[in-house]
DRENMAR-401062 format. One line per field, with one value per residue (C-alpha): x, y, z; residue in one letter. Coordinates in nm, 4 decimals, padded with zeros to 6 digits. Layout:
// DRENMAR-401062
xx = c(X:...)
yy = c(Y:...)
zz = c(Z:...)
lolo = c(A:...)
***
This chain:
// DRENMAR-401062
xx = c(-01.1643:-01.3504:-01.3917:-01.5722:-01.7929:-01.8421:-02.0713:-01.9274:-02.1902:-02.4030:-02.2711:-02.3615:-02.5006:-02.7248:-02.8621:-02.9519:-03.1293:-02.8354:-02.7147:-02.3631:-02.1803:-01.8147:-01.8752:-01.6061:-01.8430:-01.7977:-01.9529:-02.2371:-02.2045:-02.4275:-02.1933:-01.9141:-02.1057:-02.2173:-01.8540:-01.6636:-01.9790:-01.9244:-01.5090:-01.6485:-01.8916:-01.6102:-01.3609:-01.6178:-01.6990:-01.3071:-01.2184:-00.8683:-00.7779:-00.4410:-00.5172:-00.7713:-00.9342:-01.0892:-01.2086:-01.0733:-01.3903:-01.3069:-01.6429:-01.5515:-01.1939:-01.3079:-01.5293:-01.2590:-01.0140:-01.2957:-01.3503:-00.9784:-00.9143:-01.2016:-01.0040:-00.6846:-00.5559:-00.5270:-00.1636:-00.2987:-00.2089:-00.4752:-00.4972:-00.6978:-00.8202:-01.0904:-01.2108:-01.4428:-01.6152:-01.9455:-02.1159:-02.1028:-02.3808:-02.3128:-02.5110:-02.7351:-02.4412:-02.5070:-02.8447:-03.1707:-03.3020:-03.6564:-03.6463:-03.4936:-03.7718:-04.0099:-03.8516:-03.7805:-04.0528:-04.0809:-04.0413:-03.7403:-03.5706:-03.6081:-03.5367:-03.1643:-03.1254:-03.2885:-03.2247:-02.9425:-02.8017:-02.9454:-02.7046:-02.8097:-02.7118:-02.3376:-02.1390:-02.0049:-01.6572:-01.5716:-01.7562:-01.5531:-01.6751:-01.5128:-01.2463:-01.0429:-01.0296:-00.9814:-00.6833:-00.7654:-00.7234:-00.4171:-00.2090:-00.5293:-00.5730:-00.8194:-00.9484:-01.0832:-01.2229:-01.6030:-01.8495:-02.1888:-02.2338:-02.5591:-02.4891:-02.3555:-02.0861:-02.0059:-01.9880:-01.7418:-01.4820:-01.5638:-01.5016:-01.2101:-01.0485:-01.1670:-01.0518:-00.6838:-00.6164:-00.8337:-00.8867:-00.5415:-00.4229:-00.7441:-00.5713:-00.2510:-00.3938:-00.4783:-00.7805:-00.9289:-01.1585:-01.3241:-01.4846:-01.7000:-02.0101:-02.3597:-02.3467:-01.9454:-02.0374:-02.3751:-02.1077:-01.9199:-02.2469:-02.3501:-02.0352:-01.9778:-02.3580:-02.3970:-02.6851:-02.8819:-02.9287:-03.2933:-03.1814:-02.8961:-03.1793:-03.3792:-03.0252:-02.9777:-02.6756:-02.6881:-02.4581:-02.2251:-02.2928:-02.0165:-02.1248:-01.9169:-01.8837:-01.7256:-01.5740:-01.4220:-01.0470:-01.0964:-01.3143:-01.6409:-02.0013:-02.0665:-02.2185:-02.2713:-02.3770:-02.4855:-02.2337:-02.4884:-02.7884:-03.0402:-03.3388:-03.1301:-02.9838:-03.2964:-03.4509:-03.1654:-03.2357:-03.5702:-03.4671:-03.2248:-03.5015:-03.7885:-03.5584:-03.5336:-03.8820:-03.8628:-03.6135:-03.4289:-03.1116)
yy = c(-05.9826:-05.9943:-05.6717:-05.6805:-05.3742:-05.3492:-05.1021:-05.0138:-05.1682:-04.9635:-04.6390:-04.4853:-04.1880:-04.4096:-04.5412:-04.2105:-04.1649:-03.8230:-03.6941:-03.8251:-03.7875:-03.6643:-03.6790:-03.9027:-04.1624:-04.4868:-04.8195:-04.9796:-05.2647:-05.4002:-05.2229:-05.3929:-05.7842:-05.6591:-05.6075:-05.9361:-06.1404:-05.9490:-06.0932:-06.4428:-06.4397:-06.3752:-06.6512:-06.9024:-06.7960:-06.8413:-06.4999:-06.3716:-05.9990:-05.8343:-05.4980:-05.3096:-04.9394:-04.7299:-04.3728:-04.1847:-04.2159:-04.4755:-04.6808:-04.7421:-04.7857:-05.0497:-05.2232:-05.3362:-05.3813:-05.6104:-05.7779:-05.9003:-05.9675:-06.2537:-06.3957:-06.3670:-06.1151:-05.8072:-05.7900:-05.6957:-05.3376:-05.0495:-04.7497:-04.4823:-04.1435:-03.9030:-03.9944:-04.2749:-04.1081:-04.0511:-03.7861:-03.4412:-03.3625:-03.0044:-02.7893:-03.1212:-03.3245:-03.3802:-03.3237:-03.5206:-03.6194:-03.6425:-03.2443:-03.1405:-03.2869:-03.1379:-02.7814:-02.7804:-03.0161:-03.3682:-03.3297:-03.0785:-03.3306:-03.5646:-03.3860:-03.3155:-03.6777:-03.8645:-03.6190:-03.6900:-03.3337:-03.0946:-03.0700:-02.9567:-02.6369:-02.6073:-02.5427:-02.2153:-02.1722:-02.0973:-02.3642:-02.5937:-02.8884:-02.7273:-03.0876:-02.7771:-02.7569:-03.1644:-03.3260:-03.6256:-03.3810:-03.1567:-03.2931:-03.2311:-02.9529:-02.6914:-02.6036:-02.8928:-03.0039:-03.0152:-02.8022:-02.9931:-03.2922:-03.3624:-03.7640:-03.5878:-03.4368:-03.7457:-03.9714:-03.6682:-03.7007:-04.1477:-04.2279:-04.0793:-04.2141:-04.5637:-04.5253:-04.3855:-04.5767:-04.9044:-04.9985:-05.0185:-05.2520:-05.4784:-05.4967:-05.5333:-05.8876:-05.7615:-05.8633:-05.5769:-05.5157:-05.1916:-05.0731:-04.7523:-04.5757:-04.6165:-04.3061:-04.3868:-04.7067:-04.6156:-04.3703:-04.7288:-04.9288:-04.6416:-04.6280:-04.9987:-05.0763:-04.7937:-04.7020:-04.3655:-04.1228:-04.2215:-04.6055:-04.5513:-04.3202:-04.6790:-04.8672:-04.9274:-05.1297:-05.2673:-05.2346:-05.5148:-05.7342:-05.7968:-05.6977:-05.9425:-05.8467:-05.9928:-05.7568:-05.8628:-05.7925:-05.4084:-05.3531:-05.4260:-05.5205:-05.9101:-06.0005:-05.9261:-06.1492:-06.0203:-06.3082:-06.4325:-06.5845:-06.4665:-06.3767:-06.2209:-06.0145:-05.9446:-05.8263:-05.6319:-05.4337:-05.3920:-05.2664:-04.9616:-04.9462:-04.8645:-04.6082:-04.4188:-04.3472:-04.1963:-03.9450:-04.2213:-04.3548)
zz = c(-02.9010:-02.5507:-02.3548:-02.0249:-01.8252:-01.4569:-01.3496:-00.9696:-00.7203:-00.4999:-00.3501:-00.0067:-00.2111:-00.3994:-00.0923:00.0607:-00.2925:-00.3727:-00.7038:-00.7191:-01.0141:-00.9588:-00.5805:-00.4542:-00.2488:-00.1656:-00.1909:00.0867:00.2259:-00.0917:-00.3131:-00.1503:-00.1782:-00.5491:-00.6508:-00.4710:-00.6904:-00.9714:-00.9564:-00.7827:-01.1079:-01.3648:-01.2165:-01.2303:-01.6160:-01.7021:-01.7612:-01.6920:-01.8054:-01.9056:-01.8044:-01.6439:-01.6223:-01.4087:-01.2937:-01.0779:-00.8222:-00.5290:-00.5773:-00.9164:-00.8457:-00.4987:-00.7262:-00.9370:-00.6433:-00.4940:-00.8329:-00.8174:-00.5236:-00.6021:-00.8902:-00.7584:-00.9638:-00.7399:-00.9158:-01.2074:-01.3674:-01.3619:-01.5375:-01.3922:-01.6263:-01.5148:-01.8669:-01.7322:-01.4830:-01.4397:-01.5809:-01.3949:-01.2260:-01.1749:-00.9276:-00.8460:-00.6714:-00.3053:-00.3434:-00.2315:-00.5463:-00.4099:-00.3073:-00.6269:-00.7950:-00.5420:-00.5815:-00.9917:-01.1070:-01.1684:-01.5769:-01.5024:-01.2925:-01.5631:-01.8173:-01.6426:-01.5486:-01.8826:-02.1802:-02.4090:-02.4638:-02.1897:-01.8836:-01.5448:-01.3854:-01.3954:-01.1240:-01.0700:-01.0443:-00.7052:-00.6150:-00.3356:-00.5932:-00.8813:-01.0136:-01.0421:-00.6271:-00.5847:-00.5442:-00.7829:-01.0482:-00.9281:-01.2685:-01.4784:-01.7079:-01.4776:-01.8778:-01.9721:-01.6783:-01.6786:-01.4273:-01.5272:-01.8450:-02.0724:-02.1466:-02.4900:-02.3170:-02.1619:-02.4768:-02.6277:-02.3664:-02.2899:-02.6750:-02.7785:-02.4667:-02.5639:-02.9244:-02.8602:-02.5238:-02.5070:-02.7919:-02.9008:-02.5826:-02.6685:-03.0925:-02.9060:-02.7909:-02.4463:-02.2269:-02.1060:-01.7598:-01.7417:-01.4100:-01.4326:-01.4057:-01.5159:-01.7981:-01.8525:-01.9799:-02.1490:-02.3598:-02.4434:-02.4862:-02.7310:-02.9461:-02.9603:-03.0681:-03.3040:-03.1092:-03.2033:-02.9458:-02.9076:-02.8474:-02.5512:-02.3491:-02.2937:-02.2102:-01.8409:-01.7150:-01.3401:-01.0547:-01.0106:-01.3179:-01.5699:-01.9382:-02.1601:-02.5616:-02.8370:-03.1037:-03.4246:-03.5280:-03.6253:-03.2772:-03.4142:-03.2234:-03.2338:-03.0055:-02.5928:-02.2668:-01.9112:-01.6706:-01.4439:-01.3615:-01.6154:-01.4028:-01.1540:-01.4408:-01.5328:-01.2223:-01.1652:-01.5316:-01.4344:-01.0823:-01.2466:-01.5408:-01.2779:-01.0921:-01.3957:-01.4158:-01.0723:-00.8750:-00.7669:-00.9185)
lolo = c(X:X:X:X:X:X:X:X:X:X:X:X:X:X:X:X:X:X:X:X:X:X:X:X:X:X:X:X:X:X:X:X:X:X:X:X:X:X:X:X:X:X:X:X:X:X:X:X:X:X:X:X:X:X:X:X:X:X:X:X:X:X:X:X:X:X:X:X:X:X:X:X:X:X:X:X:X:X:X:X:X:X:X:X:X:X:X:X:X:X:X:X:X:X:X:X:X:X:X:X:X:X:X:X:X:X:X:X:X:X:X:X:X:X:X:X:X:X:X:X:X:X:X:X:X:X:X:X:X:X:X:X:X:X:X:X:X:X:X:X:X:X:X:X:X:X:X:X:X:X:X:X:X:X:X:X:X:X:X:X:X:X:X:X:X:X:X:X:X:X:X:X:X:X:X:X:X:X:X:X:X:X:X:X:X:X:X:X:X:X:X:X:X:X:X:X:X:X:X:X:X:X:X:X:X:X:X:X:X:X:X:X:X:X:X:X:X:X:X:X:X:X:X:X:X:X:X:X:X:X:X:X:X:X:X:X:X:X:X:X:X:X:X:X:X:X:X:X:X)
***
């Protein structure tokens, strides 16, 4: 079985170097040119989905429109879930990531952005950015819906999702497309690799570059290929890689 990751390309938020996470932003103009070569990439490579999924955040959700428009497939059905969104960011969305760091510490901000079970400061909850307040999530349960995520948090809600929705189209003989976020598909990258928590910390995925794998009959890690030109992939890696060592994102 083939399953294929798109990590959306780059948002305006990223650009003007901001905590994002459920922040409903949308894509630059390189975000835009990231996405239509990310689908321009994948019809050249001979890949042709069945279904596809998706966040409920509009750079993720453009990404993929982008991406199919490219191979002529912009018919295709998409399922969207709230599931495969990026992590929360809690009380650090909208915020310059280069003050936080200046006001909390350097170490503190990276201890919120690179740890794998410490979450930022949550959101209170009257805040207007409460999901409970936004109409993507007006059918949602208010309960369950997060105010801050450690990349734990995110794996526990990403995972589950995979293994009861997914998964079973891909055993169904489906060819599945999945466009999401840099820590919703670290939470895939993680379960599908059987990587420890130590291991997926040191993972980055770039923006706009199709992450092919090959899993056996029962869903199992064989193998995986970046679609692309390898040193471009590669600088792009060491591009997300670098930022991570820095407030930046």
């Amino acid at each position: 079985m083939k399953l294929v990751l798109l990590r959306h390309g780059e948002s305006e938020w990223n650009k003007e170097n901001l905590f994002t996470g459920w922040m409903d932003v949308d894509l630059s103009e390189t975000g835009k040119a990231e996405a239509s070569s990310a689908g321009i990439t994948l019809k050249q490579k001979g890949y042709d989905f069945d279904v596809c999924y998706t966040s409920y955040l509009k750079r993720a959700i453009h990404t993929l429109n982008r991406a199919l428009d490219e191979m002529d497939r912009a018919w295709l059905p998409v399922v969207k879930s709230w599931k495969l969104n990026e992590r929360h960011y809690g009380m650090l969305q909208g915020l310059n990531k280069s003050d936080t760091a200046d006001r909390y510490g350097e170490e503190q901000v990276k201890i919120w952005r690179r740890s794998y079970d410490i979450a930022p400061p949550l959101l209170k909850e009257e805040d207007d950015r409460n999901p409970r307040f936004l109409e993507q999530y007006r059918q949602e349960k208010c309960e369950i819906l997060p105010l801050g995520e450690s990349l734990k948090d995110t794996i526990a809600r990403v995972v589950p999702y995979y293994n009861e929705v997914i998964l079973k189209d891909m055993m169904a003989g489906k060819r599945v497309l999945i466009a999401a976020h840099g820590n919703s598909l670290r939470a895939l990258v993680k379960y599908i690799e059987d990587m420890s928590p130590e291991e997926i910390l040191n993972v980055n995925i770039p923006t706009g570059i199709p992450l092919a794998y090959e899993l056996d009959k029962e869903g199992n890690f064989l193998s995986k290929e970046y679609l692309g030109d390898p040193e471009y992939v590669k600088a792009k890696i060491e591009k997300v890689s670098a930022q991570g060592k820095v407030t930046i994102e």
